[in-house]
C-alpha positions as CSV (number, residue, x, y, z in Angstrom):
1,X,0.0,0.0,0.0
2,X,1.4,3.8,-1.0
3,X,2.2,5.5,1.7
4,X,0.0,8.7,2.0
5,X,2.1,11.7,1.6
6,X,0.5,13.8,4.7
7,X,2.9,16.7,4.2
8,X,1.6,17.0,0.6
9,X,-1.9,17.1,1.4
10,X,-1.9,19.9,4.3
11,X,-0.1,22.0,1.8
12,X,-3.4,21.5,-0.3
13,X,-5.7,22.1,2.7
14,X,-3.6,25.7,3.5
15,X,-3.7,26.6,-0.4
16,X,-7.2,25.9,-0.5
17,X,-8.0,28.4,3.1
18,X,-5.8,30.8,1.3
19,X,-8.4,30.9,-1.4
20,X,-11.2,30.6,0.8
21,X,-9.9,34.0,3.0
22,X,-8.5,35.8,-0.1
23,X,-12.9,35.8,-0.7
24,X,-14.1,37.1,2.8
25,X,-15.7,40.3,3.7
26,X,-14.5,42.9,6.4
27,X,-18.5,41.5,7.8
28,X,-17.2,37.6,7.3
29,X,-13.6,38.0,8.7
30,X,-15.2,39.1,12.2
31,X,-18.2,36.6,12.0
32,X,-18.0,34.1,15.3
33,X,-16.4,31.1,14.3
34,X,-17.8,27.4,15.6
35,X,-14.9,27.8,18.0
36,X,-16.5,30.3,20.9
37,X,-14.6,33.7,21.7
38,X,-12.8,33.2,18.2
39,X,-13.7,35.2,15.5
40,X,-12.9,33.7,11.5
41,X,-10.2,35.6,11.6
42,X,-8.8,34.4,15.3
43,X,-9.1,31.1,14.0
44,X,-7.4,31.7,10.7
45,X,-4.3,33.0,12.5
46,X,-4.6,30.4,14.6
47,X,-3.7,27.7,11.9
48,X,-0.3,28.9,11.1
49,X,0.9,31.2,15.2
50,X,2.6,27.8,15.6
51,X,4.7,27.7,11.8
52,X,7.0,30.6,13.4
53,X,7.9,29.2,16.9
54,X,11.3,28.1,17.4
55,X,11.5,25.1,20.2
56,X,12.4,27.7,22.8
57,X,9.4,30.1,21.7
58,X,6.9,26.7,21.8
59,X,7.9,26.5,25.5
60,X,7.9,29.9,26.2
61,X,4.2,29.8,24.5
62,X,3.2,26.8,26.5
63,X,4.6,28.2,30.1
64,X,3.0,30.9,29.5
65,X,-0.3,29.3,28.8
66,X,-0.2,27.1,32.2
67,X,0.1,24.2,30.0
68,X,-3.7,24.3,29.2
69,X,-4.2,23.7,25.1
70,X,-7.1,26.9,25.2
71,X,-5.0,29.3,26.9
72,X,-1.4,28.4,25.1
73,X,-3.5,29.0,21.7
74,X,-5.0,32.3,23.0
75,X,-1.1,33.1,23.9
76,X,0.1,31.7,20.5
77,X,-2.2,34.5,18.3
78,X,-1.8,37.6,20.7
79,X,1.5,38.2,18.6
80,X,-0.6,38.7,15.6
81,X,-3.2,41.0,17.1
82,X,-2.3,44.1,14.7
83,X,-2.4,42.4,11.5
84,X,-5.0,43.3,8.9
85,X,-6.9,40.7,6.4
86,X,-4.1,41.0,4.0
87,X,-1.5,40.6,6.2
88,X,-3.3,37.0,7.7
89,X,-4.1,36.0,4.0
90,X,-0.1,36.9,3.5
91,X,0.6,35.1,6.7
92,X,-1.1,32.0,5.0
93,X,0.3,32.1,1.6
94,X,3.3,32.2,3.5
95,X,3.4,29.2,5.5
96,X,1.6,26.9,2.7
97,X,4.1,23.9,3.9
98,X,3.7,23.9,7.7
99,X,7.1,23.7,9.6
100,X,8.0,23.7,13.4
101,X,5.0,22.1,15.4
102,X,2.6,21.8,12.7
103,X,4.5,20.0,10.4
104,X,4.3,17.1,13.2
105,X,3.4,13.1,12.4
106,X,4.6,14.0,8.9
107,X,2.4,16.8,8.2
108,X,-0.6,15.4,10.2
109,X,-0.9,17.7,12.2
110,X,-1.4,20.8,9.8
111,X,-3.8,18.6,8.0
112,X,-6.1,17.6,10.5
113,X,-6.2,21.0,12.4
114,X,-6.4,22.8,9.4
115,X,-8.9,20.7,8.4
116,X,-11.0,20.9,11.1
117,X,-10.5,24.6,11.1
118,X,-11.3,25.0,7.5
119,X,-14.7,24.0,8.3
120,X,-14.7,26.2,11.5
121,X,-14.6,29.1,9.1
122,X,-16.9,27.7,6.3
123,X,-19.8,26.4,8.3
124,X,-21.2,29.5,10.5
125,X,-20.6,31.8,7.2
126,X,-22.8,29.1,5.1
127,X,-19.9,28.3,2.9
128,X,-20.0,24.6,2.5
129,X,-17.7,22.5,0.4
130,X,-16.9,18.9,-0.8
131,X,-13.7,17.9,1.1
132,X,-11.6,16.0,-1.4
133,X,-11.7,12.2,-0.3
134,X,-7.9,11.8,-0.3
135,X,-7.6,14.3,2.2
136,X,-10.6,13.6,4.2
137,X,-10.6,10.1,4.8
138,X,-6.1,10.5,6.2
139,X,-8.0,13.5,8.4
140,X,-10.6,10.8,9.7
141,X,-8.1,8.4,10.7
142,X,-5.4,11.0,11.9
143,X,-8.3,12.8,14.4
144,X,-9.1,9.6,16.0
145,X,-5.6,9.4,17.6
146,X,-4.6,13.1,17.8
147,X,-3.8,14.2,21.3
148,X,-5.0,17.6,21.5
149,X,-8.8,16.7,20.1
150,X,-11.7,14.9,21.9
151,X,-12.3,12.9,18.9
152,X,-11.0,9.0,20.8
153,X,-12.9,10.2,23.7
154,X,-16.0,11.0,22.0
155,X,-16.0,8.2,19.8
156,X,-15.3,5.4,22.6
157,X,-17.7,2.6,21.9
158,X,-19.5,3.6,18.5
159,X,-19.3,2.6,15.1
160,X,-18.5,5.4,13.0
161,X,-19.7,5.0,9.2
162,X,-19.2,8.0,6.1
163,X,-22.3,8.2,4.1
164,X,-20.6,9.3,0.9
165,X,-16.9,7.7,1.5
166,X,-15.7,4.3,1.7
167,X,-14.2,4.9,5.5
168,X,-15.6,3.3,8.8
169,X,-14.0,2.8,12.4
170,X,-14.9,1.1,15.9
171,X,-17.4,-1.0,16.8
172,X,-20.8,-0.5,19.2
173,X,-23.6,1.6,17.8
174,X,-23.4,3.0,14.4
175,X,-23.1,6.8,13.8
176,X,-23.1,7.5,10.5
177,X,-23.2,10.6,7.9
178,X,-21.3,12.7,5.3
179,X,-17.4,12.2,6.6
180,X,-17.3,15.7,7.0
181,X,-19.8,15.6,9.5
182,X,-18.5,12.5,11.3
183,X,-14.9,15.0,11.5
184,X,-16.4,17.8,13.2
185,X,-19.0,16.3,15.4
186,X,-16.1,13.5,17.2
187,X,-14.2,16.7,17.6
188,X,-16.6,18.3,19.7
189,X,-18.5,20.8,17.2
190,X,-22.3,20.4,17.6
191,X,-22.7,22.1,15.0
192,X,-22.6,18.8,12.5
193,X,-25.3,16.7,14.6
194,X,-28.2,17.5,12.9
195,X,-26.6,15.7,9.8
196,X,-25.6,12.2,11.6
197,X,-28.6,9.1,12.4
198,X,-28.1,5.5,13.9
199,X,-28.6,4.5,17.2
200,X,-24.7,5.5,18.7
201,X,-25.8,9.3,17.0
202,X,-27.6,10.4,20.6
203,X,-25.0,8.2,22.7
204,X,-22.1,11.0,20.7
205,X,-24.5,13.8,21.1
206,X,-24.6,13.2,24.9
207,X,-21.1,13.0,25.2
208,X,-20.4,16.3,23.3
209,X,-23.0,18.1,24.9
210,X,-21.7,16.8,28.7
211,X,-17.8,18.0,27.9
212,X,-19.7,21.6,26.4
213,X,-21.3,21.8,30.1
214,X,-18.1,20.3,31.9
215,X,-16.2,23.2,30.0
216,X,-17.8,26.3,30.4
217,X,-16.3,29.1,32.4
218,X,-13.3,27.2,31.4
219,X,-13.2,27.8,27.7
220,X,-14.7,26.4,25.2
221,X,-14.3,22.7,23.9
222,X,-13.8,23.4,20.3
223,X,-10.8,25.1,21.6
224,X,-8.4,22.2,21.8
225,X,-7.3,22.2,18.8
């Protein structure tokens, strides 16, 4: 079997945000993004703050943040506070090939998170689109194991099935729905529940809802990654 060339693929998945920001309104780059307190253009910036860090500034970042995922990526983006749309959509073009943190597990880690992101940006301003399947179905798999996102936890015990993809995982009740769906809901954005059936889909919406009511005062879940 051909290895799957992760690095590759998140450089796809930043050219195609580059093109998806390079389209945004002053109105669309301040819209709320699925991620709470984080506007489109918070989380934009938010895919590449890590592409800069050196290992020293990652720690720095990290101390800083008390170790806590939401508050180091709060502390990652306050260096780009001052930058306009064109500078971010600069920033982007920029960093297409992710170095430094993101360019983790071979590029995983840019792919999934920018992934996830994309679709952060794209579903609250109605802008829907058809994730390619080679990049999707490596995102799938790569979220299920990823530290950072509630996507093992929320998945625990269910059958996961795509609708429209040739991709399934676990066992226990099915969930099942458009891969993209399946992607966001496993990491935490309610968001995509409305488009998922089977009897494991209320067992997942439970869960998501419980860590949304664990989290608050805290900082959102969507956060973690």
């Amino acid at each position: 079997m051909t290895e799957v060339d992760l690095m590759r693929l998140a450089e796809e998945e930043r050219a195609d945000l580059a093109a998806l920001l390079r389209t945004l309104s002053p109105t669309q780059w301040e819209t709320r993004s699925l991620c709470p307190d984080w506007t489109v253009r918070d989380v934009a910036v938010h895919i590449v703050s890590y592409d800069e860090l050196s290992t020293p500034g990652i720690v720095a970042t990290f101390l800083r943040g008390g170790l806590r995922v939401r508050t180091v990526n709060d502390v990652a983006l306050t260096r780009y506070r001052d930058l306009t749309a064109a500078d971010i959509i600069d920033l982007v073009e920029r960093h297409q090939r992710p170095r430094g943190l993101t360019s983790g597990f071979k590029g995983g880690i840019a792919l999934t998170d920018g992934t996830i992101h994309q679709q952060d940006i794209r579903r609250p301003l109605g802008l829907a689109r058809e994730i390619p399947e080679h990049r999707l179905v490596p995102v799938l798999d790569f979220s299920l194991g990823a530290p950072t996102l509630p996507s093992k936890r929320n998945s625990k015990g269910l059958r996961l099935t795509a609708t429209d993809l040739s991709w399934s995982r676990g066992d226990g009740p099915e969930v099942s729905g458009p891969g993209e769906a399946l992607l966001m809901a496993v990491a935490g954005r309610p968001d995509a529940l409305d488009q998922l059936t089977g009897e494991g889909a209320s067992v997942l919406a439970d869960r998501i809802t419980a860590r949304s009511r664990r989290s608050q005062g805290t900082g959102p879940t969507t956060r973690e990654t």
